[in-house]
Each structure stands twice: as C-alpha cells, then as structure tokens.
C-alpha positions in Angstrom: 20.0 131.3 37.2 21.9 131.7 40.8 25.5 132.4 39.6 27.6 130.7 42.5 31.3 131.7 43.9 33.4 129.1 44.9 37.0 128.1 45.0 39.1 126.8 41.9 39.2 123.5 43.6 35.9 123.2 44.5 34.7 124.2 41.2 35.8 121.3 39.1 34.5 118.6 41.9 31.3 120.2 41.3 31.5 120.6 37.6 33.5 117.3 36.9 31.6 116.9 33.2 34.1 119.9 32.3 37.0 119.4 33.8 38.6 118.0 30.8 36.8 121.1 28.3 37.1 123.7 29.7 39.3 126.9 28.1 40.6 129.8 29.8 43.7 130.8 32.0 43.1 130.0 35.1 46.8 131.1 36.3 46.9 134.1 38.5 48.6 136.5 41.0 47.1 139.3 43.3 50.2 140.9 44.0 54.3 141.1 43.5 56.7 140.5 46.2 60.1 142.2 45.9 62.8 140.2 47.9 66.6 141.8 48.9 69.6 139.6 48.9 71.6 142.1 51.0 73.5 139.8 52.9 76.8 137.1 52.3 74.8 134.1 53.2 71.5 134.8 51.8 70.0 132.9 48.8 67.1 132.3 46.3 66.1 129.2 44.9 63.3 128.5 42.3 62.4 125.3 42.4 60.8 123.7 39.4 59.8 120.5 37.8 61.4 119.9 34.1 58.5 119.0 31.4 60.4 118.2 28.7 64.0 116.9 27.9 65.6 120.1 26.9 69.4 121.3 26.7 69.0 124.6 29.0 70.7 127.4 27.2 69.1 130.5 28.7 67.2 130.8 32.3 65.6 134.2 32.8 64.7 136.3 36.9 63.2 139.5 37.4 64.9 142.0 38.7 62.6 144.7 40.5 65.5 146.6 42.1 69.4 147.3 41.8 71.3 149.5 44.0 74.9 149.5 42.9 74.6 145.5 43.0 77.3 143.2 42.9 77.8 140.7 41.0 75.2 137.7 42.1 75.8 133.8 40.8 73.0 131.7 39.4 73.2 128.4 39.6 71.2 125.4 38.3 71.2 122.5 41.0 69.2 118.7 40.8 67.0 118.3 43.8 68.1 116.1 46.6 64.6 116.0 49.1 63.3 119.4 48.2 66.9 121.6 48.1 69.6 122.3 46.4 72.0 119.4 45.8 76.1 119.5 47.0 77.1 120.4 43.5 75.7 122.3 40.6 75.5 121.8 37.2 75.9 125.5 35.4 77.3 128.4 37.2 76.7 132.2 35.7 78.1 134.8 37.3 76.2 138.2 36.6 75.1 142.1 37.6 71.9 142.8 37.5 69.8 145.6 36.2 66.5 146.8 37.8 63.1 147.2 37.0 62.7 143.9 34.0 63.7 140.3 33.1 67.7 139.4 33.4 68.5 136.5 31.4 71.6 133.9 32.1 73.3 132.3 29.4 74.2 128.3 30.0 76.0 126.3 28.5 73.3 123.4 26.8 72.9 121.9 30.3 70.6 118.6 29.9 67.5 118.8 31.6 65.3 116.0 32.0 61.6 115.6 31.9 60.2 114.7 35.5 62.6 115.6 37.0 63.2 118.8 40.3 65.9 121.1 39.5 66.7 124.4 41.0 67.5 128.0 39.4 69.7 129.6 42.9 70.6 133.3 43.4 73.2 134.8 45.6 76.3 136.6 45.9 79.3 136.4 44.1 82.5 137.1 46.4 85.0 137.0 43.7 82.8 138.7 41.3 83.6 136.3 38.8 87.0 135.8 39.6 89.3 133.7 41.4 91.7 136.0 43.4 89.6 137.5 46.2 86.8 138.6 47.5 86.0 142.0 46.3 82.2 141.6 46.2 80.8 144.1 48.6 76.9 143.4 49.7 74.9 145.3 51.8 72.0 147.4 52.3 74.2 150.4 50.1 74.8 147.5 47.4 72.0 144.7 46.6 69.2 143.5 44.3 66.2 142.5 45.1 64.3 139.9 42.8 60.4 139.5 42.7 58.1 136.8 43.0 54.0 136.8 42.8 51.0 135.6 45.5 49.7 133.3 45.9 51.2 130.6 45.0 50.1 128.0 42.7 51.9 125.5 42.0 51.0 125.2 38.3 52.3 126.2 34.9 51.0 129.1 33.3 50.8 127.9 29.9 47.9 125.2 30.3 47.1 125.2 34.5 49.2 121.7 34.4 50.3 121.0 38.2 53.3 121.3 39.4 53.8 120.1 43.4 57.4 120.9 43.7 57.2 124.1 42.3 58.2 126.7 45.0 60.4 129.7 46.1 63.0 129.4 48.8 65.5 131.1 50.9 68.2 130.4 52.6 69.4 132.1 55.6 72.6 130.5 55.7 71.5 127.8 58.1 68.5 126.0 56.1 66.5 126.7 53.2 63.0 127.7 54.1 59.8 127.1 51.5 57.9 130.8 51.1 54.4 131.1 49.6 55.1 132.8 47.0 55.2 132.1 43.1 58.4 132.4 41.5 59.2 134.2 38.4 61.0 132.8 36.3 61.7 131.2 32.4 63.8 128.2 30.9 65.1 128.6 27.6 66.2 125.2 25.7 67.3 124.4 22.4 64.5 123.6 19.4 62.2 126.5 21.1 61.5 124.1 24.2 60.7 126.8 27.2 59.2 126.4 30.7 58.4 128.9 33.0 56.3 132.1 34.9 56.4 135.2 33.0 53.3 137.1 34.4 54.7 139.4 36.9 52.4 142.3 36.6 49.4 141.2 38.7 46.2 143.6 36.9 43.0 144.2 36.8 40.5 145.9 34.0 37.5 148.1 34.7 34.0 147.5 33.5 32.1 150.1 33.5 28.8 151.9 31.6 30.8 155.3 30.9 28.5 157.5 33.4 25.7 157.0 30.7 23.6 154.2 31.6 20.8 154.7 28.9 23.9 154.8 26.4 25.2 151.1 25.4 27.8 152.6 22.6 29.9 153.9 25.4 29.9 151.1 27.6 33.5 149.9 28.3 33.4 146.0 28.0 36.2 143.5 29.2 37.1 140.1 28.3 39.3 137.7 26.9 40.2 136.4 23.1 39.2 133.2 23.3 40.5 130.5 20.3 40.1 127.2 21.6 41.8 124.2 19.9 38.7 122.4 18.6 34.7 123.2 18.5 33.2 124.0 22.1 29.5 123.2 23.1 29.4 126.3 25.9 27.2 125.2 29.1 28.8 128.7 31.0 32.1 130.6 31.8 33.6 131.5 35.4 35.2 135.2 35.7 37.4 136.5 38.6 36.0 140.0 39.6 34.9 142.1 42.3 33.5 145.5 42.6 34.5 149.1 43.2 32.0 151.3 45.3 28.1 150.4 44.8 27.3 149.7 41.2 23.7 149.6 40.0 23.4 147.7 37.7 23.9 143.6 36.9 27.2 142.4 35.8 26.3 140.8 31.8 28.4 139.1 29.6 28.5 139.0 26.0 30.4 136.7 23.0 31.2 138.4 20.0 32.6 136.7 16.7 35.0 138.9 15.1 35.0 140.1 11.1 38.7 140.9 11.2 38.3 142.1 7.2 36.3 145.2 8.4 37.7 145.4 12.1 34.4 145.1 13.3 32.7 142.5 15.9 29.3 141.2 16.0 27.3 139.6 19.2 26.6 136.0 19.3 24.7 135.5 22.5 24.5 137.3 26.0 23.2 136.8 29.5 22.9 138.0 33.0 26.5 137.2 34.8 25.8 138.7 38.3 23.9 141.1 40.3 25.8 143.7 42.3 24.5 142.0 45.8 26.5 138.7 44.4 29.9 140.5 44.2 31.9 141.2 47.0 35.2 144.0 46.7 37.6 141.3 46.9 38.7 139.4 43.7 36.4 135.3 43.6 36.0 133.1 41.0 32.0 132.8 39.5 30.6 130.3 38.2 27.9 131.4 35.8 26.0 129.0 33.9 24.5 129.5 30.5 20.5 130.1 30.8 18.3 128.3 28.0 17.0 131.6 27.0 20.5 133.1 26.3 20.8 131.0 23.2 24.3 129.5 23.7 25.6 127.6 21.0 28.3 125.9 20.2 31.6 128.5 20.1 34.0 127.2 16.7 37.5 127.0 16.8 38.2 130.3 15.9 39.2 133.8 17.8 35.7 135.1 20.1 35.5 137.9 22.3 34.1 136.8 25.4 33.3 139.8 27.4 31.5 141.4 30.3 29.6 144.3 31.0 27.3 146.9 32.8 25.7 150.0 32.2 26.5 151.3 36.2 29.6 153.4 36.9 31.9 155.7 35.1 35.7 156.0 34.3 37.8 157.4 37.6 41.4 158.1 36.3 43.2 154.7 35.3 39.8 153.1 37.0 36.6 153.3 38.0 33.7 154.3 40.4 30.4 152.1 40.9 31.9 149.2 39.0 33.4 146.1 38.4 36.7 145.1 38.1 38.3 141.5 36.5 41.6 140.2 37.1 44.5 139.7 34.8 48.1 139.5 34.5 51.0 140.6 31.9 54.2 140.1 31.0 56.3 143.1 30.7 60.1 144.5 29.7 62.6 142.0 28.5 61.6 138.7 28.7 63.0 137.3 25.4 59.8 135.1 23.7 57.4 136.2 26.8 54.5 134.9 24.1 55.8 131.6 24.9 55.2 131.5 28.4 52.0 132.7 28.7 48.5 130.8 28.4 48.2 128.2 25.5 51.9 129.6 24.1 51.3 132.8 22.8 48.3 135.6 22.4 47.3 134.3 18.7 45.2 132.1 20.9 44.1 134.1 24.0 44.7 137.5 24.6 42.8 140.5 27.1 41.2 142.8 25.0 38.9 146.0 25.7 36.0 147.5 23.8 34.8 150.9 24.5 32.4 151.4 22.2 29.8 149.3 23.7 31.0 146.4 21.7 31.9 146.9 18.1 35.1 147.2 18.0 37.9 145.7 20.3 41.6 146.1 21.2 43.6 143.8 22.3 46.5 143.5 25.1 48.9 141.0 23.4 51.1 140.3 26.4 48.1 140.3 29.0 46.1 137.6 30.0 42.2 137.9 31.6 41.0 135.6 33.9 37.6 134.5 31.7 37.4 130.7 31.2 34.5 128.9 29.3 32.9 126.1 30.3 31.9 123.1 28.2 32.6 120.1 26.0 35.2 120.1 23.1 33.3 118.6 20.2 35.2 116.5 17.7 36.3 118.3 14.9 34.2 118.2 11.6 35.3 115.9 8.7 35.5 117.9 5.6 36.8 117.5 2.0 39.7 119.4 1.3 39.4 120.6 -2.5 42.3 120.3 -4.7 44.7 122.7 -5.4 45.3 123.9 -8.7 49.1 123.8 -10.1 49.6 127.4 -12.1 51.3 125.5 -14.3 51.4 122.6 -16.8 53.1 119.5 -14.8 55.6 119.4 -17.5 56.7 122.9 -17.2 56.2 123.1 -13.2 59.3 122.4 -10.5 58.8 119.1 -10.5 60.3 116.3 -13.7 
C-alpha cells in the first residue's frame, strides 16, 4: 500500500469511481485574515451565489476587532459583472462589537436561486441619520472584519462550487477581488440559510502519550462520520502533517459506537502513513483500504473514523514527535452555526477525540475534521416495517 498526496483536484480525476460517494468535509482554511475599514472610502463586499429562493431576513460578518467603531452600513446589492450594482436593495446601519459574529436584521428581501448578490460593509457618515456627518473613522475609531485562506470557492455545507464566491475591497476608485474566503451567513425565512461559519482555522494532535508500548493512552483523532445511505469503503484521504520526528506509522482506525454504555468498539484498521510520507506542512492523503484490513461496508449510522500512532507525547495545547490533522470550528454568536457547517449540523459529522486509546470518545459539536471516506453509496436495504400497535381499542382511541 503506497499512500499517495496529491491535490483536491487532482484527487477526484484520479479517483473518478468516487467522486459521486465519497463523505467528508472537504472545506477548509489554514489561517484568518483580519481586515480594517479605517478609512471614508473603503469597503467590503462578499460576494455570493444564492442557492435557494429565500426572503433574507438576517445576514451575519465577523467582527475580529472594534476600536471605538462607528457606525458601518451593510448593504445587500445584485451583481452587475462581478460588483456591486448602482442601487441596493436593504440598507442596515450598525456598530459593531469585537471578537464574534454580528448579525444584520433585513427586512424579507427576495433572494433568488442562481443568482450573484453582494453583502457590502463600510462607513456610515450620518451614523444612521440624515442631518450630518458625525461619523468619525480612523485609525483611533474602526473595525476590522475577518476572512479565512485560501480561498475556495465552495460551500461548506456539501463542497458544492461556487465560482463567484469572493471577497472584495474597494479603495474608493475600483473594487479589487482578494484571495481570501469570506465569512459570512444568510438567514431566510422557513430555516433556508447559506453561508461560511468556520472561522477558527485548527488543528488536533495525534499522539501515543510518551508511552509507546501503552495503546490505552494513545490520543486518537478523527471525525463522526454518519453518511446518508450504506457506504462500501475502498479508503479515506486525511489532511495532516507532522510536528518534529515521530517514530512511528500514522494508522487509522473505525470504531462503531454503543451509545447505551458510552463505549466504542473497533471495526477495522490499517497502516495510513509512515513518518518519511509526511511533510510539516498541512496535504491531503490518499490512503487506500488494503485487502488484509478487512474493510466492509460502513452503515448509515454515526462511526468514528480515526487516526493514530504510538510516537510522541502531549507538549502543552500540542505535541512533540507527532502528527497533527486539520479542522475548523465555528465559534461565539453565530445564531444556528449547526446549520452552516458540513452536511447541516454535527448530528451527522462532528470532530471528536479519544484519549484512552480508543474506547471512549468526545466529541467537538461545532468543529469539523478534515477525514473524508472514500467509496460507493450502496442502495438502501428494503425492509418490512412491522405494525404498530394502537394502546387502545379503535373505538375508544382519538380517532371515530
């Protein structure tokens, strides 16, 4: 087995017989970018494309930093070839506060599937009046509002494309495209929603505990896996690198979980990677299921699918001699972050840590690791669905 790195693109050309099965979030973000609006002409626009016919009453930013801000204006604009159109259709004037998700009311603005819209930020003069400008901005009085790299033009929910998603600014000449992901969340009537809500860029140490001989310790990282339908597993790809000069091979395990006791049980393992395959920055694997690992077919039902090593230790909130996967969260004040993130919510995928070699696992609701299977979706299994007995005669029942 000669686990191979390559790029996301390159990836499903090669492995075309799962592009249409495979199950994992394959959304992610090495680090955030804070961005000041300190100045009278400056502006931000997050450009998006509209899924879903929805009538827009909430549209949520993040806010890293506010130092006595003024008041700011978002704005929702229609596209005209790639920017902001002459007029818009909501206006919200608002004051930001630092460090989590700000959220603008609107007013049931129809949004419609296909189609480019822009969310716009920048200063408010009149600070939500008419009279005049009283607004001061500077470098004593500004927000800045954060984005993620690189960007991906995709939506975080099921790694659908999205071409015209971008972030811009405007200098008060011309509006310039940055690479960088916005942050950013639509919320429309009847729970419809759109948006990014990762924008705390992670990554989870796996390590053997400084006790390689002892598997109980081990700390183990992965991803709660539920996909939609049966799965017949031919491998997983992982984003991870290394941290010093671990020893040992990088392994991965799938566990089925006996959520009565709170206990988890393995299902199959394998060799991942060897240390000499990992480099310190963060790549996507490939690694395909060996014969001898037994892989069968993973259920539709919650699975711990996890990696680990018996080489390294625990080095404050990391580690030495070890390896290190990628993930993202969602944190502070995003209102139904579940939503947003992979496959709509962490009933159905959630990061999760064991560190007891296995047995038992916590999970990290509102964070997402990057560990994707690789396979077929089988066809769900016909079965007879017994009747249900009525407690009561039919006479006497709810019914005439």
């Amino acid at each position: 087995m000669k686990p191979r790195s390559l790029a996301l693109a390159l990836l499903f050309t090669c492995f075309p017989q799962v592009s249409l099965g495979d199950y994992g979030p394959t959304f992610f973000a090495d680090k955030k970018v804070s961005l000041p609006l300190d100045g009278p002409t400056q502006k931000l626009s997050i450009r998006f494309t509209c899924r879903q016919d929805m009538g827009l009453i909430g549209a949520s930013l993040f806010c890293e930093k506010s130092v006595q801000a003024p008041s700011y204006l978002g704005e929702i604009y229609p596209d005209v070839k790639g920017k902001p159109g002459p007029q818009p259709l909501e206006t919200v004037s608002f004051v930001p506060r630092p460090g989590g998700w700000v959220t603008l009311p609107m007013n049931n603005i129809p949004l419609y599937e296909g189609r480019v819209y822009h969310l716009v930020i920048g200063w408010d003069a009149f600070r939500g009046g008419q009279h005049h400008k009283i607004g001061k901005i500077g470098t004593g009085n500004f927000a800045s509002f954060s984005a993620t790299s690189p960007p991906m033009r995709s939506h975080p929910r099921d790694g659908a494309k999205d071409p015209a998603a971008a972030l811009l600014s405007f200098d008060g000449k011309d509006w310039t495209d940055l690479p960088l992901q916005p942050l950013y969340a639509l919320h429309g009537l009847g729970a419809r929603s759109q948006g990014n809500p990762y924008d705390d860029p992670g990554e989870r140490p796996v390590h053997g505990n400084g006790t390689p001989k002892e598997p109980n310790d081990d700390v183990l990282q992965g991803e709660a896996l539920h996909p939609h339908a049966g799965m017949n597993p031919n491998g997983m790809m992982v984003r991870v690198r290394k941290k010093g000069k671990p020893t040992g091979p990088l392994r991965y395990e799938v566990h089925a979980i006996q959520y009565m006791e709170g206990k988890a049980s393995r299902v199959f393992s394998g060799t991942a990677l060897r240390p000499d395959q990992v480099t310190t920055s963060f790549q996507w694997f490939t690694v395909p299921f060996d014969r001898k690992d037994q892989p069968q077919p993973f259920p539709p039902e919650c699975r711990y699918v996890g990696f680990r090593t018996d080489s390294g230790k625990t080095s404050g909130d990391s580690c030495e001699d070890c390896y290190l996967i990628s993930d993202i969260g969602s944190t502070n004040g995003l209102p139904g972050a579940e939503l947003f993130t992979f496959d709509g919510g962490a009933h159905l995928s959630r990061a999760a840590i064991s560190t007891d070699g296995g047995r038992t696992w916590a999970d990290d609701f509102m964070r997402d690791a990057h560990v994707i299977l690789l396979g077929i979706h089988l066809p769900p299994e016909a079965k007879d669905v017994p009747a249900i007995p009525t407690p009561l005669p039919w006479s006497k029942g709810l019914f005439p």
